[in-house]
Structures are given as C-alpha cells and as structure tokens.
C-alpha positions in Angstrom: -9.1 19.2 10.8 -10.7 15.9 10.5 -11.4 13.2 13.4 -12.0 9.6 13.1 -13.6 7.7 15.8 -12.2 4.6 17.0 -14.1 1.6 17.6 -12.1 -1.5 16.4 -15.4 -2.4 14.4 -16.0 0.7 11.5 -11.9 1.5 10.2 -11.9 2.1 6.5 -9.4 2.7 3.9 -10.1 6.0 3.5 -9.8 6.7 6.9 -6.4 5.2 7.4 -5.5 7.3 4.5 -6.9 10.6 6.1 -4.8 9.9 8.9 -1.8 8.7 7.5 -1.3 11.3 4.8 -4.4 14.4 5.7 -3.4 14.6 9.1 -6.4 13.6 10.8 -7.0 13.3 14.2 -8.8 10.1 16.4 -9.8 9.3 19.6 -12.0 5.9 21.2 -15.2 5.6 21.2 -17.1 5.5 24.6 -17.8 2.1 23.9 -14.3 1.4 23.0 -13.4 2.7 25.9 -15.7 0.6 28.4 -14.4 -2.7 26.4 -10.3 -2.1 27.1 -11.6 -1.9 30.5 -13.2 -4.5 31.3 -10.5 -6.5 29.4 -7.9 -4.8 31.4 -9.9 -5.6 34.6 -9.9 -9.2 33.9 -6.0 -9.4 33.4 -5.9 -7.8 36.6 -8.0 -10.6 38.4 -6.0 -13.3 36.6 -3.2 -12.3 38.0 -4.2 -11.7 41.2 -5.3 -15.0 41.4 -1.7 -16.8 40.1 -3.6 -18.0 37.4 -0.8 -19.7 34.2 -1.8 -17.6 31.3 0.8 -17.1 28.3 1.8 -14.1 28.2 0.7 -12.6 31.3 2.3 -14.9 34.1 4.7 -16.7 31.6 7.5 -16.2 29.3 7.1 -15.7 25.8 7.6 -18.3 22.4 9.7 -20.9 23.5 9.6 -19.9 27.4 5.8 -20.3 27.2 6.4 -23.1 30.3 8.0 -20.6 32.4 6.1 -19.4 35.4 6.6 -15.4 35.8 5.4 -13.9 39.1 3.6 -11.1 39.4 6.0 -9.2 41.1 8.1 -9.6 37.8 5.3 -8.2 35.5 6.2 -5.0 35.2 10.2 -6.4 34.0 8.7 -9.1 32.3 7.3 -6.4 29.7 9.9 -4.1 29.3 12.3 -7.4 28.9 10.0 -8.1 26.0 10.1 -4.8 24.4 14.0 -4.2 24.3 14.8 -7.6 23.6 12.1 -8.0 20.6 13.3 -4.2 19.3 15.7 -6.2 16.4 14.4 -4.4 13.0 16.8 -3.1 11.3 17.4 -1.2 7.9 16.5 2.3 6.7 13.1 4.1 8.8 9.5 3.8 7.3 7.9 7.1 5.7 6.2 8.7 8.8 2.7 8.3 6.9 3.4 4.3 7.3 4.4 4.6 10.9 0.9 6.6 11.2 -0.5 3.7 9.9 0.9 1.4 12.2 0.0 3.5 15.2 -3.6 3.9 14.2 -4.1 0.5 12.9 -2.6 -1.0 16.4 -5.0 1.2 18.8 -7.9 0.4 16.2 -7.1 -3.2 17.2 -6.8 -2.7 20.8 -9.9 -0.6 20.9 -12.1 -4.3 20.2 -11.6 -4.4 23.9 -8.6 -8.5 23.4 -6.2 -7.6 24.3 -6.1 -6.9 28.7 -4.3 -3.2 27.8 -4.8 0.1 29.9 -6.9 2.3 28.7 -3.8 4.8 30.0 -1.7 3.4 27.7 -3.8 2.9 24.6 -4.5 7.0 25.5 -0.8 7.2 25.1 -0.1 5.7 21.6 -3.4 7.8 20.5 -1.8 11.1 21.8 1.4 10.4 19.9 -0.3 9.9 16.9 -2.2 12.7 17.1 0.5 14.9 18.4 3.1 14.1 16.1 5.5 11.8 17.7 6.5 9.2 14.8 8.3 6.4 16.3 11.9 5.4 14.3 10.5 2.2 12.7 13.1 0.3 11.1 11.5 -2.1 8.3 13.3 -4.9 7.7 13.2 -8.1 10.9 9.4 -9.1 10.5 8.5 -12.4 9.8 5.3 -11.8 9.8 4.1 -14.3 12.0 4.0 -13.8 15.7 2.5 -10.6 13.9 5.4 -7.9 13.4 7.0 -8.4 16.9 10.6 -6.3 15.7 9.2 -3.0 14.2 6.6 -3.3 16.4 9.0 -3.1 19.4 10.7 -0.4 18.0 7.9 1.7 18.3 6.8 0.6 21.5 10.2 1.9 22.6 9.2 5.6 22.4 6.6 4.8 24.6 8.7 3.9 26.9 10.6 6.9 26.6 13.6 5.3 24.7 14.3 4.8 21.1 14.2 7.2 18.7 11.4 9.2 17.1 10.7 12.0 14.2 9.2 15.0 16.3 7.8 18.1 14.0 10.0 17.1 11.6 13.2 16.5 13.4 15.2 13.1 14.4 15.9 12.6 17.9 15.5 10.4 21.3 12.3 9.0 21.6 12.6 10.4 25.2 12.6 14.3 24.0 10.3 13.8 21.4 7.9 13.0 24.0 8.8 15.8 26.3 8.5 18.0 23.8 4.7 16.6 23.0 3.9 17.0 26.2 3.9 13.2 26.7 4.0 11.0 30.0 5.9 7.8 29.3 4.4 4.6 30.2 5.6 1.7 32.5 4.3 -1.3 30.6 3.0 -3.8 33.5 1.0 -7.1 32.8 0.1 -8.7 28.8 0.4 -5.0 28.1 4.3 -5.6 25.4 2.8 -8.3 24.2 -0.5 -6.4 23.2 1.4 -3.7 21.7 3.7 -5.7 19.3 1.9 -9.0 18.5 0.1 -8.2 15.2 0.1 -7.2 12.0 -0.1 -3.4 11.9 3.0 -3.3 9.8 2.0 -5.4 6.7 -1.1 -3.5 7.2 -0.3 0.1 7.3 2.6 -0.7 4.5 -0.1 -2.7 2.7 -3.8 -0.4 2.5 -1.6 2.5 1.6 0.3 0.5 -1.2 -3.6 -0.9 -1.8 -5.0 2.8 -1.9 -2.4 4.0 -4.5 -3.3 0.6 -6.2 -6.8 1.1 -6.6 -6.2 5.4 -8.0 -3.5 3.4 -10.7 -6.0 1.6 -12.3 -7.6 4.3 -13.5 -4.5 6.2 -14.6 -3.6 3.1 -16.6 -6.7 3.0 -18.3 -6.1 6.6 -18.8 -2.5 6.6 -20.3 -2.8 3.4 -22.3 -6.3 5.0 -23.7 -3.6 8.1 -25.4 -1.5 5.0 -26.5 -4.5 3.7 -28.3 -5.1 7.1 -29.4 -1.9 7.6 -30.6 -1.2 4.5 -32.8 -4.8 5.1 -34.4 -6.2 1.8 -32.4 -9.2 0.0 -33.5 -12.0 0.8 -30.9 -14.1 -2.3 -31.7 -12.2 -4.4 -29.4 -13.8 -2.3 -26.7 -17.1 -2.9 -27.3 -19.4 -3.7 -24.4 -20.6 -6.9 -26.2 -17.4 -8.2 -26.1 -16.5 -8.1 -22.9 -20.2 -9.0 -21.3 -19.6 -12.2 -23.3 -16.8 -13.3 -21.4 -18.5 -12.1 -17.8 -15.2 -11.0 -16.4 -15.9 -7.7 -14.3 -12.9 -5.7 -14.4 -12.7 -6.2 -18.2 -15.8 -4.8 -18.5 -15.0 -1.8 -16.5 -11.8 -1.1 -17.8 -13.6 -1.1 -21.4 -16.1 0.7 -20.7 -13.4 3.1 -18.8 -11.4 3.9 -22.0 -14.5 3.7 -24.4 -15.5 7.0 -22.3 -12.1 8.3 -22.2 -11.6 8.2 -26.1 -15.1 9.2 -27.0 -15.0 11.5 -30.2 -11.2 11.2 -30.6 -10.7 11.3 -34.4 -7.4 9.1 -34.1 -9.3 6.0 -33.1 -10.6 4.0 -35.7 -12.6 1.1 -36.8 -12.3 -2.7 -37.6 -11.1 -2.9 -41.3 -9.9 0.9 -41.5 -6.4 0.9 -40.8 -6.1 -2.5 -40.1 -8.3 -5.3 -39.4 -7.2 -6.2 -35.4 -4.4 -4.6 -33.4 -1.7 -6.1 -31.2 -2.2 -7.6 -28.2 -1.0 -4.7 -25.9 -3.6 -2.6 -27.5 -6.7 -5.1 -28.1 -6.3 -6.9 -25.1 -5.8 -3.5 -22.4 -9.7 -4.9 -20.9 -8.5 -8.4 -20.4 -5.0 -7.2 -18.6 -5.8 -4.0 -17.2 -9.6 -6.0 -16.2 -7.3 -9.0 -14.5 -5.4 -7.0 -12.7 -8.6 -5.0 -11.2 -10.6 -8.1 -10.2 -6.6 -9.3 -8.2 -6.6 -5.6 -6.7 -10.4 -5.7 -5.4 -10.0 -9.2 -3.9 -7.0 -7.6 -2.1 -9.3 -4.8 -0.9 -11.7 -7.1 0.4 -8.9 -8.7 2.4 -7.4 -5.7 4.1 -11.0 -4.2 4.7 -11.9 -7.1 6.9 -8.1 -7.0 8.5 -8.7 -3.1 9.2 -10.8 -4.1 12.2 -9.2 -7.4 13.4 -8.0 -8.8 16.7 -4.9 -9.9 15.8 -3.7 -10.1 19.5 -2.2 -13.7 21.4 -3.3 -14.2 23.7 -7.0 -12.9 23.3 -9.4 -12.0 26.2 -12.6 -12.7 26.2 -14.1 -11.8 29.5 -17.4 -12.2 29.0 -16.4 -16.1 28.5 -14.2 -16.4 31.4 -11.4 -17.3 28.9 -8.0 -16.1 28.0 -7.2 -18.6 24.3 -3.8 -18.6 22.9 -4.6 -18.8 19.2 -3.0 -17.7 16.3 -4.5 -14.4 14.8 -0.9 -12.6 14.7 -0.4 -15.0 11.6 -0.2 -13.1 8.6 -0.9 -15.1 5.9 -4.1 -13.8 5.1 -2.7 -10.3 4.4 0.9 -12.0 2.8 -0.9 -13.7 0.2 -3.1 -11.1 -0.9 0.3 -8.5 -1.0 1.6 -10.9 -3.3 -1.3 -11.2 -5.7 -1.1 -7.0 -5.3 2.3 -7.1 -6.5 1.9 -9.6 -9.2 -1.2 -7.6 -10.4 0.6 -4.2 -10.2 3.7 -5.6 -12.3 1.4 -7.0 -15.2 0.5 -2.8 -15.7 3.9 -2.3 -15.6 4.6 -4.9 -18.3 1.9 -4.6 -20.6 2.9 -0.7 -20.2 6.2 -1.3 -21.2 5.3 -3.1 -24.8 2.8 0.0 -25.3 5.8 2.3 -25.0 7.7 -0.2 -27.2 5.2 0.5 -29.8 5.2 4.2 -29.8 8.9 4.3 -30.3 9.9 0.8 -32.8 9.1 2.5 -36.0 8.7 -1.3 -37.8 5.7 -1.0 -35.6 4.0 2.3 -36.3 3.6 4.8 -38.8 6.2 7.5 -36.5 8.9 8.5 -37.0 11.6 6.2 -35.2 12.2 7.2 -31.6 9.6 9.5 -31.9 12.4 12.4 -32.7 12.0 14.2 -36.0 16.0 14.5 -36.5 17.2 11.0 -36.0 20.2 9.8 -35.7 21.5 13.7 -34.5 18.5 13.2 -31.9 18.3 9.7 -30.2 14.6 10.8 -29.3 12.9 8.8 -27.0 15.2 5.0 -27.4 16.3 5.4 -23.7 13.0 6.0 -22.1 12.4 2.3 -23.6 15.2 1.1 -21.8 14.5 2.8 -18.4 11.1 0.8 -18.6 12.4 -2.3 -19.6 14.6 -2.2 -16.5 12.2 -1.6 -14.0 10.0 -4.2 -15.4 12.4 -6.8 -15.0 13.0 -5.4 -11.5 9.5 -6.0 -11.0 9.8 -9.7 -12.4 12.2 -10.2 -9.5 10.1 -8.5 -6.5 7.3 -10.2 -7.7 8.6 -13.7 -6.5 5.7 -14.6 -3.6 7.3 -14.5 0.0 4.2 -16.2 1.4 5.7 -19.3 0.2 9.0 -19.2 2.2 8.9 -19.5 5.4 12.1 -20.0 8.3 10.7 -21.4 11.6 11.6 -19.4 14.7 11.4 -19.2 18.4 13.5 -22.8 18.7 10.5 -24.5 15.8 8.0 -23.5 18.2 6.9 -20.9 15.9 7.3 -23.3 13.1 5.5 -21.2 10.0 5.4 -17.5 9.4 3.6 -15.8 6.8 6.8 -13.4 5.7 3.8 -10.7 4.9 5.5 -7.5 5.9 8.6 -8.2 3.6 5.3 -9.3 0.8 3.7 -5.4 1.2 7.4 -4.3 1.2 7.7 -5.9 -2.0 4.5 -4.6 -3.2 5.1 -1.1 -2.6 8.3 -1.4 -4.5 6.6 -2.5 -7.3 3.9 0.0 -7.3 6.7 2.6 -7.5 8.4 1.1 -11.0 4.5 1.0 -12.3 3.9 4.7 -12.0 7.7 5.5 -13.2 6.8 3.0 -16.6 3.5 4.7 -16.4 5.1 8.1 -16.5 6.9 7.1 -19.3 4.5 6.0 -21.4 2.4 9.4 -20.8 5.6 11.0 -22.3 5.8 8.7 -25.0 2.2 8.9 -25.9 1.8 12.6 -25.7 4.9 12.8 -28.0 3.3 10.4 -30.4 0.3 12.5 -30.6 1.7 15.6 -30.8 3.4 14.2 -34.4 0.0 13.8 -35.3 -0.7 17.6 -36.4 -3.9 18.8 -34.8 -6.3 15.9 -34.0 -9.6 15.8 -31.6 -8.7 13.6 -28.6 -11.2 12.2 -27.2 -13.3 13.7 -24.0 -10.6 12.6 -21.5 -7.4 11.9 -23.2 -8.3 15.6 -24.6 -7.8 16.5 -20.4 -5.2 14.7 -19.8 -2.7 15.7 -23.0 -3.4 19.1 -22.3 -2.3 18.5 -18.3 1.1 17.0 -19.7 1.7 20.2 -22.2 1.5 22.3 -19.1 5.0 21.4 -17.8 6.0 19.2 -20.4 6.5 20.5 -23.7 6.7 18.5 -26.9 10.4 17.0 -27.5 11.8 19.4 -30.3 15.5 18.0 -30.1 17.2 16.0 -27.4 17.0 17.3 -23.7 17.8 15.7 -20.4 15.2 12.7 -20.3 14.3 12.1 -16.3 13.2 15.7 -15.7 10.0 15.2 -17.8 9.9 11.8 -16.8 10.2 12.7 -12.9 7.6 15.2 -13.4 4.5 12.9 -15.1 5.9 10.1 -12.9 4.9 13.1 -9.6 1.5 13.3 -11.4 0.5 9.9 -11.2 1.6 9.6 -8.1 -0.3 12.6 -7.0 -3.2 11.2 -9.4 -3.7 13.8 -11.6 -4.6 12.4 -14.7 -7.4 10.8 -12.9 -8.5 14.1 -11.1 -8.7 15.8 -15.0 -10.3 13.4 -16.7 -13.2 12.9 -14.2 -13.5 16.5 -14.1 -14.4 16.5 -17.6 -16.2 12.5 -18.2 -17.6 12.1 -14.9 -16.4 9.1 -12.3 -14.3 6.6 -13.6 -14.5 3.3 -12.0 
C-alpha cells in the first residue's frame, strides 16, 4: 500500500486521488510536525496571558466582541462544533469525505492554525483507518470556508455523529471504538481550525477536476469514431491550421484525433465527399481545445489551493502575530468550479449534435436511426433524446453560483463565495457528459459497423473493438440503457483512454 507524506507544502492531484479512491495511507512530516507545535505553543501563551484574539478568547462571527475566558475554552469549542453541524441532505461518497479529511490535515500541517499535534494525529488515524465521517452536503456557503459539513465531521471526532466504518453506517462513537480510536476534547482555536476552510469545495472539486482532465481525452476519442463514421474531412485537422490561430488546447486536441484516426480509410479529404463538414465535426479542436485551456486554468487553481492555509485566524509565531483575515473565502476555487462546469457542459453539447448526426438521416448517408428495419425497429431515436435531456439539465447546473451571494452571521459575513454548491454543480455536470459521451460511443460504433468492413484508424481501431466486447452491434431493438450504462461505466473507468494509448502512445 502506498503512503503520502504530509507537509502542507508538496500535495498533488494525484495524491489526493491515491488516497481518496487507491486507498493510500499518510502521515506528517517531521517538519510538519515541529510547525503544529510551535503554533500550538503560541495559542497556549496567548491564552495564558488573557490576550483578545478571535477565535481563541472570543466568540465567533457576529460574537467576535465577546470576551471568552479561558476557563470556557474547552465549551467554547465543542459549542462551536454542535452548533455549526447544520448540513443537511443526502452523505458525500466516502472517496470525497477522504478528501476532505486529507485536504484539512494537509492544511493544518503548514503549522496556522494553533491545533494539537494530538488531534491533527487523530483526523490522520481516521483517515487512514477507515472512519468516514457522515458528511451531509448541502449548508456551505462557502465563505467562512465550509463551516456545516465541516462540523459534521468534526463531530466524529468528538465521538458523536455518525460515521461509515468498514463499510457499515453507525454512531460516530462506535465507529471509533471499533478503529481503535481515542476521541478528542477540542480545547482552545482548535473547532475553529478544524472547520474554517475549504476542504469541501476542494475534495468535491480536484476529484471532479481529475475526472475532468481523463474526459478530455475520451472526447477526443469518441468524437474522433464520429468523424470516422460520417467519413469526415481530416483537413480541418491539420497542424497548420490550428498553429495559426495559437490557441493551445486546439492544437492538442488536433493533433490528439489526427493520431487517433491515422490510416482509417473512412476519413477523407477536402473536395472528396464534400468540400467542408459541419461545425460539430470541423470545429471538435476549437470546442474540445476551449474547453481544455478552461480545464487547465482550473488545475492551476486547485494545485495552488491543495497546499493553502485557509484557516481564520492564522498564527504566525515567528511574527508575534495572530491576523484575522480572510483565506476561508472561496472564491478563488467557486469561480474556477464554475468555468469547470461550463467547460464540461460545452462536451456534453457539442456531443449531443454529433450523436444528432449519426442518427438524422437528412444528415448522413445511414440508414435513419441507425436501425436497418425501420419503422418495426425505432433504432437508436431515443438515445438522441436521453442526450438532449441531460444537456439541457446541464444548461441549468451550469448557471454560476459565484455570483449569488446571501450575507450571513447578522451582515458581518457580508459576501460568500457559494463554492461548495459551484463543485456540487460541477460534478453533476461531469456525470450527464460521460452519460452523452457514452451514448455517442454507442451511436458511433453502430454507425461504423453499417459501414461493412473498414480500417479504423490506429486508435479508434482500439477503441471499437473495446465496445464490441460487451456491446454488440444493434441487430433489432433491445432495451437501450443496458448498453448505454455499460460504455457510460467505461468512460467513467476511462477505458477508452487506457486502449488507445496502449496502442498510439500518450495522449495529451
């Protein structure tokens, strides 16, 4: 079994990813280690001293004024914890509430934040134990961080709440027993810590991100055996073109299905067939290529949030100063989910007019619905429709939440990012793109298997072949969603992507 080292400095996608999903392990680094501490002693001098620090000798929000004793620490944070635990709606998949965990020690491991090192020990041996706090996801506003899911999972620690424990539902207090886990008393800055940031939109967001990133590829994949299958005109593709304009991801994804269609005989040439094709054919670089260059700005906006301090307030010992500021704001992340799930719906849409190619017959040389009987067989009309529909969802989910905001906390906390409910959104979206994608894989590999027995090109040749090993060509009508539910499982599980680089080398 892997390990990952934490350090609040080095966290990468892919790590987060072989945690949240490959079951690796972590731990802090010695360095980590020496930072919570000397953060944690300086908490413990300030109040010692009666010093008025938010957070630690006051109230929280709006009670920022009020004066907390230290005597009243240790209620102070537990009052914060079962008060702030408000989320609500159906749990998180445990590979998000992995992320959460991981992300939120990562954070406290840049030595802001005045924890324990006891209690950052604790969250770490829950997640690597298995204890998956019940994280409801819906009561985030984003902005102070993701206090109400947040508390939730602080709850378990805690002993209360409730938490998934080797695969079983049941009180956060048995879970832990069962793990072999000591709950924590939370005593000074230590709630606040724990549930002001934005591990939430994070861990909901890099894995939405990851899938994003593998999806390109599979479109540029699936939409290649569209091209293959309506005889497209490869010119369009040509590297010339597309340097001429400058714009990097339309030269990648060019260059991507030039090497996936390389010595198909279906493709053709300017003038052949026809002298340019439509727009959801000639265009795939400039879509697909837009929505790579949205996707990789997003990257380079989570990569940098991977290893922030999102904390209030932060401790900075070293400077003799405790700041209030406003890193828990998510706007940096709620903007950037956005612009992922605009980008992700454009696949989905330009997908959708590909599929409504292969099955129109006044826009192909097929036969209509891609069904050799029809009128008896309805073919493939529905799968149109199934696309259609989640596209339009997608229209809907796509609406930006970064620009609403509700001030909270009695207008003290005036503006909040709404960023967890923007990666919400995102992963929705990201869903209805691999179902439309999925469909148009079945709609394609139909098209070309009308086609009698061509030469695909070097990857669309892997990928076809993938789809005839549990999806056989439609002779008459069958029940629709079992094929689809099976290609939509293989992009999910990016498949076509594995094939195909198998056979053409490394996509990018």
């Amino acid at each position: 079994m892997g390990h990952i080292l934490l350090d609040g400095e080095h966290l990468t996608i892919e790590n987060v990813v072989d945690v949240t999903r490959n079951g690796f392990k972590v731990s802090l680094s010695e360095e980590a280690k020496l930072k919570i501490q000397r953060s944690r002693d300086y908490v413990d001098e300030l109040v010692d001293k009666g010093a008025v620090v938010y957070g630690i000798t006051t109230g929280f929000g709006k009670f920022s004024d009020t004066f907390i004793s230290k005597e009243d620490t240790e209620a102070l944070q537990r009052n914060l914890i079962v008060s702030h635990s408000c989320a609500l709606g159906e749990p998180l998949p445990e590979e998000t509430v992995r992320g959460v965990m991981l992300l939120r020690a990562n954070a406290l491991a840049k030595g802001f934040s005045g924890i324990r090192l006891g209690t950052v020990n604790i969250l770490i041996d829950m997640l690597n134990k298995g204890v998956h706090p019940i994280i409801r996801e819906k009561g985030s506003l984003g902005a102070s961080g993701d206090l109400a899911p947040l508390a939730n999972m602080v709850l378990v620690m805690l002993g209360e709440g409730e938490a998934i424990y080797k695969g079983i539902r049941m009180p956060g207090k048995e879970a832990m027993a069962k793990a072999g886990i000591e709950p924590v008393i939370l005593t000074s800055k230590e709630g606040l810590a724990l549930i002001n940031g934005t591990p939430v939109m994070m861990a909901i967001g890099v894995l939405t991100l990851y899938d994003a990133l593998n999806l390109m590829k599979t479109s540029d994949i699936i939409s290649a055996m569209t091209l293959e299958a309506l005889t497209g005109i490869k010119d369009a593709f040509d590297d010339i073109v597309h340097k001429a304009r400058g714009q990097i991801g339309e030269i990648i994804s060019a260059e991507n299905i030039l090497r996936i269609i390389e010595g198909s005989s279906l493709i053709t040439s300017q003038g052949e067939k026809r002298v340019q094709d439509a727009y959801s054919l000639r265009c795939i670089p400039q879509i697909h290529g837009a929505s790579r260059d949205a996707i990789n700005y997003v990257k380079d906006i989570i990569s940098i949030e991977l290893n922030a301090a999102t904390d209030n307030p932060l401790i900075f010992p070293d400077d003799d100063k405790v700041i209030s500021g406003g890193n828990f704001h998510g706007q940096p992340i709620a903007l950037a989910m956005d612009f992922l799930g605009i980008a992700l719906s454009e696949l989905a849409n330009v997908s959708e007019r590909r599929i409504e190619r292969l099955v129109n017959p006044q826009l192909n040389d097929l036969p209509a619905f891609l069904t050799k009987n029809g009128g008896l067989n309805s073919g493939f009309m529905i799968t149109q429709y199934s696309a259609a529909s989640m596209v339009s969802e997608n229209k809907v989910l796509a609406h930006p939440a970064s620009v609403d905001s509700i001030p909270s906390s009695a207008n003290q906390e005036d503006h909040v990012s709404m960023g967890t409910t923007a990666a919400r959104k995102a992963r929705l979206i990201i869903d209805n793109v691999q179902k439309v994608l999925a469909i148009e894989a079945f709609a394609a590999s139909q098209a070309i298997s009308f086609r009698g027995n061509p030469v695909l090109g070097a990857g669309t040749k892997k990928a076809y072949e993938e789809i005839r090993k549990y999806v056989p060509p439609v002779e008459e009508d069958r029940i629709m969603y079992i094929d689809i539910e099976k290609l939509d499982e293989m992009v999910k599980e990016e498949i076509f992507v594995k094939v195909v680089e198998e056979q053409i080398g490394q996509l990018k």
